[in-house]
N, C-alpha and C positions, 0 to 999 in steps of 0.2 A: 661785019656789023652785028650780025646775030652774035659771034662768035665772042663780041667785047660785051651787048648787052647779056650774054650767058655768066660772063666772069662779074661781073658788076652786080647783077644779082645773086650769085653765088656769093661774093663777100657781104654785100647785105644781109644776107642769110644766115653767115657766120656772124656778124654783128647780132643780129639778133637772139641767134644763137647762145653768145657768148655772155649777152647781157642777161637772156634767161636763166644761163648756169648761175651766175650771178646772183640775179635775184632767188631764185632757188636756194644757194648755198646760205644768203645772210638771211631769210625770212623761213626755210624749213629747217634745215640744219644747224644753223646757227640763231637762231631766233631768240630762242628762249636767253641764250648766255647775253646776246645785245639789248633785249628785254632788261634783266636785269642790272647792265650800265646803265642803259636811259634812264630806270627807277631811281639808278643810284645820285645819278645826276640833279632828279627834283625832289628825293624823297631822301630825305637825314632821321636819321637817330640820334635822339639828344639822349643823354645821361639824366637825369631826374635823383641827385645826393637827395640820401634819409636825412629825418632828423635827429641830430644827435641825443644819447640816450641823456637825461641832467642826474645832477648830483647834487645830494643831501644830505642833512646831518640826522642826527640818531632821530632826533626830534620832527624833523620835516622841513627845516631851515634849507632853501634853493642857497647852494653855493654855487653849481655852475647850470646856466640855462640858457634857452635858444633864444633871440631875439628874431624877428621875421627880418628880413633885407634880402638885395636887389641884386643881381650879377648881369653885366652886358659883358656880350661875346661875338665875335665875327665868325661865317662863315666863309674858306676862302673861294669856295667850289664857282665858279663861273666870273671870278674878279679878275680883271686885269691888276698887275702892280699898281698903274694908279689910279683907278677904283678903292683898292685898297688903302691906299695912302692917302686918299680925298674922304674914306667912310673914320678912317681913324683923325684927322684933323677936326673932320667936322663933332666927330665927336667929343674930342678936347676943347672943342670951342664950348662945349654944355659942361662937361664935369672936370675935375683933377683923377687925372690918377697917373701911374707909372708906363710911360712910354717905352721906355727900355723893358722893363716889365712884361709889356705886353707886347712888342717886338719878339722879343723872347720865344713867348708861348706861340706866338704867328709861327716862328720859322720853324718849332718842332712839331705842328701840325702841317707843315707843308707838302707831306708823303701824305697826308690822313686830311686831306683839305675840304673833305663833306663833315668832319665833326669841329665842334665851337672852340674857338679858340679864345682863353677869356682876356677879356683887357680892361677890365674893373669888377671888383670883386666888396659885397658889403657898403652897396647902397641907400642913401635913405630914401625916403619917399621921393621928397622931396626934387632929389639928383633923377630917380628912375623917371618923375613927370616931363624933367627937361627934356631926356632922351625920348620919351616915349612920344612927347612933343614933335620929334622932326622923325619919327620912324618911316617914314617913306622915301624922307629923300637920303637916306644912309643904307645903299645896297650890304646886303650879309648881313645887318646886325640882328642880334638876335638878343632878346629880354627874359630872364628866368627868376623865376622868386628862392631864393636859396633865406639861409639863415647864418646867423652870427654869434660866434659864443660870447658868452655874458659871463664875469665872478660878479652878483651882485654886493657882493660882499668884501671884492676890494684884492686888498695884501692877505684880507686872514686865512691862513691857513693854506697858504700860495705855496709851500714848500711840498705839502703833501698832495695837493690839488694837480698838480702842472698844469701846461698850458697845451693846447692845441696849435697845429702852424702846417703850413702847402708842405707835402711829401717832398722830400728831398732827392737827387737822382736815386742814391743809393739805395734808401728806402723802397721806389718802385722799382728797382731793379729786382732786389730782394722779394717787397709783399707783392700778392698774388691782391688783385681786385680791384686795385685802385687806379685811377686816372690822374695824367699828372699836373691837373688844379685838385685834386683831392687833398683834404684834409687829413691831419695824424696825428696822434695824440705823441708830445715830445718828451714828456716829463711826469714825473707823480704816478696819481691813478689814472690821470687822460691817457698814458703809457700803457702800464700795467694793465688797466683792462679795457684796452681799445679794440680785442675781438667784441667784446659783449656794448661797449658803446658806440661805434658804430653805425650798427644798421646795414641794411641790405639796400643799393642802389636799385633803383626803378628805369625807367625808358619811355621819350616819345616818340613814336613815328610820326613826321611832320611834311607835310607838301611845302616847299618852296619855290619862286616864280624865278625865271631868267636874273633877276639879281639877287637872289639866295634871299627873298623877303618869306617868310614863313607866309604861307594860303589857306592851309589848315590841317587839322591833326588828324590823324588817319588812325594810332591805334594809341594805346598807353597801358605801360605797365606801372601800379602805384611802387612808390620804394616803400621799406621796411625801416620803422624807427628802431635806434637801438633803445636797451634795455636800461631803465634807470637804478641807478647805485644810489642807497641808503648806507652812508659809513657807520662806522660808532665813534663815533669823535661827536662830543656834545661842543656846538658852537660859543655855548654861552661860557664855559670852563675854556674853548681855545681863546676868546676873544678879554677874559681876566688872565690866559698866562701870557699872550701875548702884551697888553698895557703891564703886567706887572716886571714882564721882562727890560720895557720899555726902549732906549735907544742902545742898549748894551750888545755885544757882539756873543751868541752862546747858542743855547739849545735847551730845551724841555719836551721831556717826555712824560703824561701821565697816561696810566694804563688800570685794567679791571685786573686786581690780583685773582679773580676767580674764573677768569676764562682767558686772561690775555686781550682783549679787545680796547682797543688804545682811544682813550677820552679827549686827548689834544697830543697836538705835532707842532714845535715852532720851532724855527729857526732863523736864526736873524744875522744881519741883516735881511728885510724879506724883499719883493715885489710884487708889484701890480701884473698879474696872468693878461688884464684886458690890454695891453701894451701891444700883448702879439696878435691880436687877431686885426693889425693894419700894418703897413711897413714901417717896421722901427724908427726914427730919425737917431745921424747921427749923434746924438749926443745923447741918444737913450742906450746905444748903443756901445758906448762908451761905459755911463753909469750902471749896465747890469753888465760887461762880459772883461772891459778890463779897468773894474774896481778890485783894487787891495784888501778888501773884507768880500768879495765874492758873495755879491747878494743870492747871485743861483745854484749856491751850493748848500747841498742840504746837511747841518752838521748833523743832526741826530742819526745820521745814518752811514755820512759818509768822512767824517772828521773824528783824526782819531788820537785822544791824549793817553796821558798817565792819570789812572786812578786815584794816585795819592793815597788818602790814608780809610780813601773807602776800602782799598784791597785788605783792610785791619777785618773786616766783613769777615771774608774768608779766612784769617789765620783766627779770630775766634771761633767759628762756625766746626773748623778743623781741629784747633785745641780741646772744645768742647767734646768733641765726638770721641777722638781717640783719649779725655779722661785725662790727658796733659793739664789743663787748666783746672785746678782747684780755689775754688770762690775766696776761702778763707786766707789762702796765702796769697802774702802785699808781696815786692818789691818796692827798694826805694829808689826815685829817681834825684837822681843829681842835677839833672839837665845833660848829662854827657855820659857816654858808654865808648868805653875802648875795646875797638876788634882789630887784635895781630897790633900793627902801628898805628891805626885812626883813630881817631876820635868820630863817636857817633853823637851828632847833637838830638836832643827833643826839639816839640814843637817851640819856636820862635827863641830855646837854648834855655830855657831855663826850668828850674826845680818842681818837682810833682811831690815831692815827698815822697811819704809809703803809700803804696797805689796796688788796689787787687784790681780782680776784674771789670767790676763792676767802674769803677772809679778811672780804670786805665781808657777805657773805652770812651767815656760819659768826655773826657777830656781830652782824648786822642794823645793818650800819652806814647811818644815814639820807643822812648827805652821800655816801656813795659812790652810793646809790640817787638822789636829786636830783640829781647830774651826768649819770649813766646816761638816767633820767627825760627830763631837759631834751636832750639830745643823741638820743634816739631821738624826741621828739614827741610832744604827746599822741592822734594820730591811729590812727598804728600801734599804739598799747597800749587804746586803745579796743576798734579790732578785734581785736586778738588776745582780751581778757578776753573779748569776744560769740562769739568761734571758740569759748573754753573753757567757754560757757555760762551765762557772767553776766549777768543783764540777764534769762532768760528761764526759765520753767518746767523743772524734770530732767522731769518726766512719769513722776514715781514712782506708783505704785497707792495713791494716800491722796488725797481730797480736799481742795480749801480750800490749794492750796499755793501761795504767794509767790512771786513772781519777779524783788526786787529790784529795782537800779536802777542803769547805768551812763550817769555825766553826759556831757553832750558839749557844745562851743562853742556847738552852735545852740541846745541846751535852755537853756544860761546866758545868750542874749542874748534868748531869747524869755521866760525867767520873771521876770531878775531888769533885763534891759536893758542889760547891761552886758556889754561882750566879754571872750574867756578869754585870762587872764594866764599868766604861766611859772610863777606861784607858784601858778594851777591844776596846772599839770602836777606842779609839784613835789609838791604835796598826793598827787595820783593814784597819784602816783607809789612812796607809802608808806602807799597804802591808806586815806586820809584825804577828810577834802571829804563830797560830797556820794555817794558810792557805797557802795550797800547788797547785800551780798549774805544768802543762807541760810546756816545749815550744811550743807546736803545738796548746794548749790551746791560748798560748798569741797571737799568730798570728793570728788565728782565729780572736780572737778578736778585734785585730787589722785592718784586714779587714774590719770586722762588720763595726768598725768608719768609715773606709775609705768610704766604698760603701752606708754607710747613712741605716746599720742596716739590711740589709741582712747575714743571717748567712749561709755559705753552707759547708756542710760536701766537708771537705777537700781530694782531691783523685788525686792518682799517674798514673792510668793509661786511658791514653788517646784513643785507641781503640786495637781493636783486630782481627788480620787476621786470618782466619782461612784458612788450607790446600787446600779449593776449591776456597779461593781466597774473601770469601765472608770478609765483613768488619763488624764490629761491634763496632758502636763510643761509649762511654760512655757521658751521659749527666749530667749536674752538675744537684748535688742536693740540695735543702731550706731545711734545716731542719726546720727555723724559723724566724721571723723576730724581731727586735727591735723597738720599735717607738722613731726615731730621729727626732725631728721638723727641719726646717730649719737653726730658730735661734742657736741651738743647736749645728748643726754641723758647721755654720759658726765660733762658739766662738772654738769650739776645734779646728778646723782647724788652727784658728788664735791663740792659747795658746801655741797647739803640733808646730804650724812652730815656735812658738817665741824661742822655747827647741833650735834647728836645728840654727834660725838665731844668737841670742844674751843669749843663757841660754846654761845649761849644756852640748847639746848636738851639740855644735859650730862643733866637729874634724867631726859632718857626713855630713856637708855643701859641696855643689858643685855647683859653677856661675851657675846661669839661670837656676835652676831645685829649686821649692819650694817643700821643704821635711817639714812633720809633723811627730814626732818625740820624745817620752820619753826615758830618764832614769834610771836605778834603781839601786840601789848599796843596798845588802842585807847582813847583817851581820854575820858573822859566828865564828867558834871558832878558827879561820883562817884567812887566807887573803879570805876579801869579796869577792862574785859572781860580776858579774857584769854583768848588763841587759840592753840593748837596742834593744826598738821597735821603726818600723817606716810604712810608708806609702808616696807614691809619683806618678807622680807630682800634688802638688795640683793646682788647681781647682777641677781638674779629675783625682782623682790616678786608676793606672791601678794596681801595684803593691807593696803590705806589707811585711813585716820581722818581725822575732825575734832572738833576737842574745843572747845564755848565754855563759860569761868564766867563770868557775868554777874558784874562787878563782884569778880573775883577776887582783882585784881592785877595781876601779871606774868604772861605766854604762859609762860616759862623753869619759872618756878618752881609753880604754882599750875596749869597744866592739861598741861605735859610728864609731870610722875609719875604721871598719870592716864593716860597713852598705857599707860606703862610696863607697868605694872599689866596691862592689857587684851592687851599684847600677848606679856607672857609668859603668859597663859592661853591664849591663839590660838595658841603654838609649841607649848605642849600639846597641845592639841589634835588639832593638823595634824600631828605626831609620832603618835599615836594613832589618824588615820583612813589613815595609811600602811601 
């Protein structure tokens, strides 16, 4: 008897023993690590998004700004499935939003089930009352004031602007910072300078009760707004080249010949940027990604034709310099020029008479440009169009930009096998064949003439506020220069104004303002583009264009009065900041 009460209390002893090691091991040794599960369990970190930096025009014009609204999100930490499934019904029974959506975002936080999972996003008040209404009996949910991007201003200037939209996988795969409800800029400058718009996210530390209801906040860290962009794009000159463009399929570029700094961006067809900041419907979906005119494509940058008879720019600019073109002697045009067995027609085939420079030009005469063409070579007009930056990226502050294509002997015997004829050169020579430029290319280069051969990388943003207030201007850049003699640009000036006074490009004329100014009408399998460049006012132009209508017509007729338009709003203007 003693012998069993000895073993009976010696296992007791063990038992207690055992449960001492126990409690020992989980509250000394292991304390702190089970410490921080349990915290984990009632205490979350919530993400707290900055607010985004906005954007403005030169003037102070809000193009893109923050609206205040609402984001509900579940926590999944202590739900059962149908906990879960009873907090999101009851939720749908208060607001609309995306079920699949937000199923979605449920199962990729299911490894991370203490942070918010969002299931409506871009609230108004009015929605956040309902929810906030039944906030007790909806275990996990959780209510954050977030914000919403705004274009107050619509379409305009939607191509250079982009739009904002939820990080895609790739994209968090890729960027470093973000969460994957986080925001990103997809397009434009929302793109290109979404380091500096941004912002630095913040943090709540939050007590939560047994059904993930928030108790109260334990620490916070504020976010960081990002830094607001001031473009140079004056709203009121984009908002006249876009009505003057009006339903036409094209592009305009007006830009500061004295620094490069670009005064309007359109391209059209355009869109509404506010579209994306909710889930598409399908049929919007439809009208921006498989429309036939690609309203989300931006041609000034990324659309790429033939010059036409702008490229006449560069074989005078070229004849000029190397002393080939002499003022006093004409050619006479027939309408027709034969090279080897062709026949080379003029514009629309018919006669110029005797035609010098001044006259060739002013009318876009083809034969006076193919003799020109053929007597300078197509060597030296190669490299001159690559001096003036054809062939190669402007290095504007917009993504995804084109850089064209300027042919040469070796590329034609290396694609097609065949060596380059004179009736290559003649082609080149009037901006035909096989050479692609942008819009943003031809202004550029328009410029260049204007300012006497300075080239500067063309750019949209003019400085940058940052949260503390501090300013950060941007300064124009040279990429490069051209050697324009005097002589030189006195003859273009007086050739391009003859386009504007008495030659093709008469409809961009306006009293007491001297505009110098080409045409181009390019041919297609269609009704022709139609091209006008300009610069103004001479003596001293301050500011160039280039204007394309897909399929417009005529240069002269169909994108000259669209200069016109634009550029009596710009002498407004420029009268006004004086």
């Amino acid at each position: 008897m003693k012998q069993e009460f000895f073993h009976i209390s010696l296992f007791i002893l063990g038992l207690f023993f055992t449960l001492f090691i126990g409690c020992f091991y989980l509250q000394i040794i292991k304390g702190n690590t089970f410490k921080r599960l349990s915290e984990r369990n009632r205490i979350r970190l919530i993400p707290i998004p900055p607010d985004r930096g906005m954007i403005f025009d030169r003037n102070g014009t809000a193009l893109a700004i923050n609206q205040p609204s609402f984001s509900v999100s579940l926590i999944q930490t202590g739900l059962s499935s149908d906990e879960l499934n009873s907090s999101l019904k009851k939720i749908s029974s208060l607001i609309g939003f995306s079920k699949k959506e937000a199923l979605k975002n449920i199962s990729e936080k299911r490894y991370r089930p203490f942070e918010p999972a969002l299931i409506a996003d871009f609230l108004s008040k009015d929605d956040v009352l309902k929810v906030a209404g039944s906030f007790l009996d909806i275990p996990g949910i959780l209510i954050q004031p977030s914000s919403k991007r705004q274009y107050p201003e619509k379409e305009l200037a939607c191509h250079l602007l982009g739009y904002i939209g939820r990080i895609s996988e790739e994209e968090f795969r890729e960027i470093e910072g973000y969460n994957k409800n986080g925001l990103i800029g997809k397009t434009g400058i929302e793109k290109y300078y979404e380091g500096y718009l941004r912002g630095k996210e913040g943090g709540e530390q939050i007590e939560t009760d047994v059904n993930g209801r928030m108790t109260r906040i334990l620490g916070k860290k504020p976010s960081v707004s990002g830094a607001n962009l001031y473009l140079t794009i004056d709203a009121k000159i984009q908002r006249v080249a876009e009505q003057a463009l009006g339903k036409n399929v094209g592009s305009i570029v007006v830009l500061d010949v004295r620094n490069g700094a670009i005064l309007s961006l359109v391209s059209k067809p355009n869109f509404d940027p506010n579209c994306f900041t909710r889930p598409l419907t399908a049929k919007e979906v439809r009208a921006l990604f498989q429309n036939s005119y690609r309203p989300m494509f931006n041609r000034v940058i990324q659309a790429q034709y033939s010059p036409g008879s702008l490229f006449k720019i560069i074989d005078a600019y070229v004849g000029l310099e190397k002393g080939i073109i002499d003022p006093r002697k004409t050619f006479f045009c027939t309408g027709k020029f034969k090279i080897g067995n062709r026949n080379f027609s003029c514009f629309e085939s018919h006669s110029h008479g005797n035609v010098d420079f001044i006259s060739g030009i002013a009318h876009s005469c083809n034969i006076y440009f193919y003799r020109l063409g053929l007597e300078i070579g197509a060597e030296p007009l190669i490299e001159s169009a690559a001096r003036f930056g054809l062939g190669k990226k402007t290095g504007i502050d917009l993504l995804s930009e084109k850089k064209g294509y300027i042919p040469t002997p070796t590329w034609k015997e290396k694609i097609f096998k065949t060596k380059w004829y004179q009736g290559d050169t003649a082609n080149l020579s009037i901006g035909q064949g096989y050479l692609l430029v942008t819009p943003i290319q031809m202004a550029v280069l328009t410029a260049a003439i204007a300012n006497g051969g300075t080239i500067f990388r063309p750019f949209l943003v003019n400085k940058i506020e940052y949260p503390d207030r501090k300013i950060e201007r941007k300064k124009p850049i040279i990429q490069r220069t051209v050697s324009i003699s005097p002589r030189t640009k006195k003859m273009l000036d007086d050739g391009l104004s003859g386009v504007v006074e008495y030659g093709t490009g008469q409809m961009a004329k306006i009293a007491g303002v001297r505009i110098a100014g080409k045409t181009g009408t390019v041919q297609t399998s269609g009704k022709d583009h139609a091209w006008f460049v300009c610069y103004a006012p001479i003596p001293n132009p301050t500011v160039a264009m280039a204007i394309l209508v897909e399929h417009g017509g005529k240069g002269g007729i169909d994108a000259a009065p669209i200069a016109r338009e634009i550029l009596k709003e710009y002498m407004v203007n420029s009268r006004d900041t004086k």
